[in-house]
C-alpha positions in Angstrom: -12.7 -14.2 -0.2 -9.9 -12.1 0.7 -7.8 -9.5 -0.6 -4.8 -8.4 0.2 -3.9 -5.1 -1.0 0.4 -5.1 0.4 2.0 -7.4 -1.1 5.7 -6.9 -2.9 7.4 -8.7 -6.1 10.8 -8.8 -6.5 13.9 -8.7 -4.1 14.6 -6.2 -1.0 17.6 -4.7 -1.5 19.6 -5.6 1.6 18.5 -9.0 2.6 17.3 -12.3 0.8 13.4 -12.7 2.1 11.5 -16.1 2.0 9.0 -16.1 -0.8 10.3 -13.3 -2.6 10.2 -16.0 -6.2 6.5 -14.7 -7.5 5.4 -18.5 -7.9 5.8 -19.5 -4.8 4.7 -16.4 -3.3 1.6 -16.8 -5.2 1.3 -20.8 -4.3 1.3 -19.2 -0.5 -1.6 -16.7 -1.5 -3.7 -19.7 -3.1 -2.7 -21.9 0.4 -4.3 -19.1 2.5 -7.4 -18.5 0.8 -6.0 -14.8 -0.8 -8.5 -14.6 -3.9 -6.7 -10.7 -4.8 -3.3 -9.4 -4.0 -2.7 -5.9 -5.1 1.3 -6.2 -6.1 3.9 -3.7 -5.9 7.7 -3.7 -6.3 10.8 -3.4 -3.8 12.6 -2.7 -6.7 10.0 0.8 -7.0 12.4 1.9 -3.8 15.4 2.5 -5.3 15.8 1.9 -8.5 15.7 5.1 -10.8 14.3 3.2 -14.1 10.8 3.5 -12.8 9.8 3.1 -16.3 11.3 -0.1 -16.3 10.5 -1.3 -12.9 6.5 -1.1 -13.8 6.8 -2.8 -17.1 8.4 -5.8 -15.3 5.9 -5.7 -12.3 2.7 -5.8 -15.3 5.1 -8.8 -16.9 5.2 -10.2 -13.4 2.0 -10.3 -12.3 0.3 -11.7 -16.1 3.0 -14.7 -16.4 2.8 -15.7 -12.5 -0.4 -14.0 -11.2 -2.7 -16.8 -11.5 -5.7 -14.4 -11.8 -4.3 -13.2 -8.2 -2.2 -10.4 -8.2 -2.7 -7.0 -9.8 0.1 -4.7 -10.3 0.1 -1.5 -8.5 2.8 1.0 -10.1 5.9 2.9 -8.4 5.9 6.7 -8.9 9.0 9.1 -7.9 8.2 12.3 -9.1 11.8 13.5 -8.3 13.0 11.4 -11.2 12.7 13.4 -14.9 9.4 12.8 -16.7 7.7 10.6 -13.6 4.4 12.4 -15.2 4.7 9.8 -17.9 4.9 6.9 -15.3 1.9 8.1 -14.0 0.3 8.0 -17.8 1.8 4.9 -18.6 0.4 2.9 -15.8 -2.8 4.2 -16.7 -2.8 3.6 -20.2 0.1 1.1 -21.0 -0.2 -1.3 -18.2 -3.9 -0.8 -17.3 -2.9 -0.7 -13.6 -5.8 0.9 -10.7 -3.0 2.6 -8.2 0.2 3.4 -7.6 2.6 3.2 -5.2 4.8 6.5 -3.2 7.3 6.1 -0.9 8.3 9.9 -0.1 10.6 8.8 2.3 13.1 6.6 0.5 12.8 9.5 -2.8 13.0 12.5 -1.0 10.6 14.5 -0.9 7.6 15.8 2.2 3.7 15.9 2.0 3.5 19.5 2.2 6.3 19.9 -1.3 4.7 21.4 -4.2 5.5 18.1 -6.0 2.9 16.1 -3.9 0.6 18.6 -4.9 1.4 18.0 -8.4 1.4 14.3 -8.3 -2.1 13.8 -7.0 -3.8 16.1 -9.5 -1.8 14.0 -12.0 -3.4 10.8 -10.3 -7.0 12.5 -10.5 -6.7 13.3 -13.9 -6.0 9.6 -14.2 -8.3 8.5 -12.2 -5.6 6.1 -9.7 -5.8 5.3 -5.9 -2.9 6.0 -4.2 -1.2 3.5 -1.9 1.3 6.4 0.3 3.9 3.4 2.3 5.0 5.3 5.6 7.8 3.0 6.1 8.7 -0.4 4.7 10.6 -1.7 7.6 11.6 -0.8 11.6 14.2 1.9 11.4 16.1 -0.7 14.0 16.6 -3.0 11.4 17.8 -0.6 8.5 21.4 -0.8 7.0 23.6 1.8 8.9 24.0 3.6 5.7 20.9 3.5 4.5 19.3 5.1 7.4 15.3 6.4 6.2 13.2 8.1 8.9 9.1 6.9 8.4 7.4 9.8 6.6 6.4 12.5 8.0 2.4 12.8 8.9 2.0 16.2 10.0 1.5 17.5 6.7 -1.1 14.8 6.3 -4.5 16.6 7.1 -3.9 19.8 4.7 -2.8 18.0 1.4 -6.1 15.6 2.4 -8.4 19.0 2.5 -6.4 20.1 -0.8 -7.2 16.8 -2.7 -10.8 15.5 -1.5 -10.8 13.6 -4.8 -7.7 11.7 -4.1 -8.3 7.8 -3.4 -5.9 7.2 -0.6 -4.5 4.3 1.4 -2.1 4.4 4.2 0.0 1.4 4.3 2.1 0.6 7.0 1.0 3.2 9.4 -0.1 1.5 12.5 1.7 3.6 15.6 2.1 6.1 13.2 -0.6 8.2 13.0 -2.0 9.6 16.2 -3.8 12.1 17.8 -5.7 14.9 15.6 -4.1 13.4 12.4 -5.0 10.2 12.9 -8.3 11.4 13.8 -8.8 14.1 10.9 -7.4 10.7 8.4 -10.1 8.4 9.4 -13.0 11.0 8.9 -11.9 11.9 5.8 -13.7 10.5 2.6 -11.4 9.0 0.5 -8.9 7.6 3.0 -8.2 4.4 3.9 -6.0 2.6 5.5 -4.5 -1.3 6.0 -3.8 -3.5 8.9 -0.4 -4.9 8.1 1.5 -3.5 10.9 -1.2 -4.1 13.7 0.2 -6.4 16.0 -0.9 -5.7 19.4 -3.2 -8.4 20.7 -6.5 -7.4 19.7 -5.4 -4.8 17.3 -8.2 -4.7 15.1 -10.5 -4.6 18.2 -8.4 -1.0 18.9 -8.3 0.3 14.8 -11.4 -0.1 15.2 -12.4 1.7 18.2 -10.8 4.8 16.2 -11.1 4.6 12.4 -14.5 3.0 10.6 -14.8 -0.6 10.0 -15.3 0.7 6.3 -11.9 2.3 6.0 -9.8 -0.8 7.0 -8.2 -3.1 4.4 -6.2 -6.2 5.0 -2.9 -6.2 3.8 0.1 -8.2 4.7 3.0 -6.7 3.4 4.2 -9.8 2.4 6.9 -11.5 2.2 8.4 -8.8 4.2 5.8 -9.9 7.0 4.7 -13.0 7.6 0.8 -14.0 5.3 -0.3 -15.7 8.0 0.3 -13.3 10.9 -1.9 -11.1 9.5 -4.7 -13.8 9.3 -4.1 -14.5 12.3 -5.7 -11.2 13.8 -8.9 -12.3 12.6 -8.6 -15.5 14.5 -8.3 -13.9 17.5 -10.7 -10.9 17.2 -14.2 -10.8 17.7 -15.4 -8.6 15.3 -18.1 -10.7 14.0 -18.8 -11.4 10.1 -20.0 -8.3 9.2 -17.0 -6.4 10.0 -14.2 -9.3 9.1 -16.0 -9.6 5.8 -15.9 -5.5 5.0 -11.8 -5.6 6.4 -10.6 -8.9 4.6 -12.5 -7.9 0.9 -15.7 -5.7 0.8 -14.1 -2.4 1.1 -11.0 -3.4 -1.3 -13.5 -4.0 -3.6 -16.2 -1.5 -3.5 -12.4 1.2 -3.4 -11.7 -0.2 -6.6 -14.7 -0.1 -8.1 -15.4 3.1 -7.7 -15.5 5.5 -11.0 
């Protein structure tokens, strides 16, 4: 069993990426063992119908899923009435998280809006996947230049929000130091693998952040599925520990009241 908690439907916005059809995506999840797939949508970047972009993601994931993927909901809280994005992938679509990028909408961890936003996702009772960066900065469009998100502000909105579920997606060499260290001994915070890629990263995650906080994500198609299976291959982390990173954790997070 495995699940992968970063995956993305749709299209990226400035370049064509293989697998990025949901059906043949999903035929490369059943290939590879993937027995979950927490979905979001590139199309929860930029486009400003968020309302619209979830409804399609739900639509998505029930013609297409195969029992696979669950749909995990954009939020921008800069856009008008995003408190009723929040509500309606709660009650309308049924969804368990959402998805922030603060980055590509504009806004900082320490903004009185991020604030706002998690006690809205308490209240609902979400996990919050926060995206540092969705791809190298080296590789963005020249216009279309977005810095990864700012981590500093990290450690006080985590003391303000104890209650929030959190996930840190694509953060390897992001957080360091103190904030990396003040992250991983936090409750409720979690974080995925998809952008370890050191040889013998998850001997190193793990050497700093719990076993128990580490999820396996892909952040496919943008990556390639099988480079992150790949890390298991050549780890030695035993069962225990591969079990708890590729499924045990995802699903004792969700589960969770």
């Amino acid at each position: 069993m495995i699940t992968d908690i970063n995956i993305n439907l749709s299209q990226w916005p400035f370049r064509r990426l293989p697998l990025d059809e949901t059906p043949e995506l999903v035929e490369k999840l059943h290939r590879n063992g993937i027995t979950q797939a927490w979905a979001g949508s590139f199309d929860g970047v930029l486009h400003r119908d968020v309302a619209g972009v979830n409804s399609r993601l739900a639509n998505e994931c029930g013609l297409h899923g195969e029992g696979i993927l669950i749909p995990s909901g954009s939020v921008n809280p800069m856009l008008p009435d995003w408190q009723d994005d929040v509500r309606r992938c709660h009650e309308q679509h049924g969804m368990r998280s959402i998805r922030i990028n603060p980055n590509y909408h504009g806004y900082k961890l320490n903004d009185p809006i991020c604030d706002e936003l998690f006690q809205q996702v308490v209240t609902h009772k979400l996990i919050v996947q926060l995206v540092l960066k969705m791809e190298d900065v080296r590789t963005h469009f020249p216009l279309m230049m977005v810095p990864t998100v700012d981590m500093t502000p990290l450690s006080d909105l985590i003391q303000r929000h104890p209650d929030v579920r959190l996930i840190l997606m694509n953060n390897y060499n992001t957080l360091r130091g103190e904030t990396l260290s003040k992250a991983a001994q936090a409750e409720n915070v979690y974080f995925d693998i998809s952008h370890a890629e050191q040889v013998g990263a998850l001997e190193k995650i793990t050497k700093s952040v719990p076993y128990e906080k580490l999820l396996f994500g892909s952040h496919a198609p943008f990556f390639y599925l099988e480079a992150a299976l790949l890390k298991f291959k050549e780890s030695e982390l035993g069962e225990t520990i591969t079990r708890a990173i590729q499924f045990k954790n995802a699903e004792r997070l969700l589960n969770e009241p």
